[in-house]
N, C-alpha and C positions, 0 to 999 in steps of 0.2 A: 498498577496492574501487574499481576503479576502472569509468568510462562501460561498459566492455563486458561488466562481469557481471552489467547490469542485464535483466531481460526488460520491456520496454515490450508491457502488456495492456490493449486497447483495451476499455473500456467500453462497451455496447452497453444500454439500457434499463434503467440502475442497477446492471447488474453485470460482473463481468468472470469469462474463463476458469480459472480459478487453474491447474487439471490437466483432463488430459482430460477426465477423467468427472467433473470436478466445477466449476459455478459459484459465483460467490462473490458476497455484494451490496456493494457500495461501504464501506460502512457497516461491515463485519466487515474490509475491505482499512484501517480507522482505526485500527482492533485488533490488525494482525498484525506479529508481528516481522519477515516480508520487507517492507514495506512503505517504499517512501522517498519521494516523491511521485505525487501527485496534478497532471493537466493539464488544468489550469482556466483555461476561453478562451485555449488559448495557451500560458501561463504554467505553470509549475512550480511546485506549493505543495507544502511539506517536511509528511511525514505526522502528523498527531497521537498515532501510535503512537512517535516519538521524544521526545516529551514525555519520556519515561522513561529516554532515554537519556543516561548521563551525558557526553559527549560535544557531545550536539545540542542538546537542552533546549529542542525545540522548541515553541511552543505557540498557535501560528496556526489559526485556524479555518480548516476547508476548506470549498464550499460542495458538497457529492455528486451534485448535482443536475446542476449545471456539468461534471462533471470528464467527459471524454471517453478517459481512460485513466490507467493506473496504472505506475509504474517499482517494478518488483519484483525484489528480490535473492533469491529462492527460487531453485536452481540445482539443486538434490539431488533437486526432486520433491516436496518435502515438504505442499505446500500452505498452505490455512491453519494459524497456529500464533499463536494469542492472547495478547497481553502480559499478559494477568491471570494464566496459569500461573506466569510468572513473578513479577509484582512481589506476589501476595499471599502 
């Protein structure tokens, strides 16, 4: 994927827009498969939802409180979509 398949979703009060009709809390965007970082002060921190991935293996704590937005590869509409359907 590259920079332009991302959606960049500003954070507003812990959560972000995911889809129209739906907000999302920070905290579940830690959990989702579209999820690639987090923008904390500034800074780009890689999601804790790639922890799992074998590729990234990321495993950096993010702080949710900080983050001011999200970089999201969700492109389809799909919304949230939980790494536990997957990895259990």
């Amino acid at each position: 994927m590259t920079e332009e398949d991302f959606r960049l979703l500003p954070a507003v009060r812990g959560h972000v827009q995911c889809l129209p009709e739906k907000r999302e809390p920070l905290e579940n965007c830690g959990f989702c498969i579209h999820c690639r970082e987090f923008r904390v002060s500034g800074k780009f921190v890689k999601s804790p939802s790639l922890a799992y991935c074998t590729k990234c293996r990321v495993t950096e704590r993010v702080d949710f409180t900080k983050a001011d937005a999200v970089k999201c590869a969700d492109r389809r509409g799909e919304g949230f979509h939980s790494i536990t359907n997957i990895i259990s």
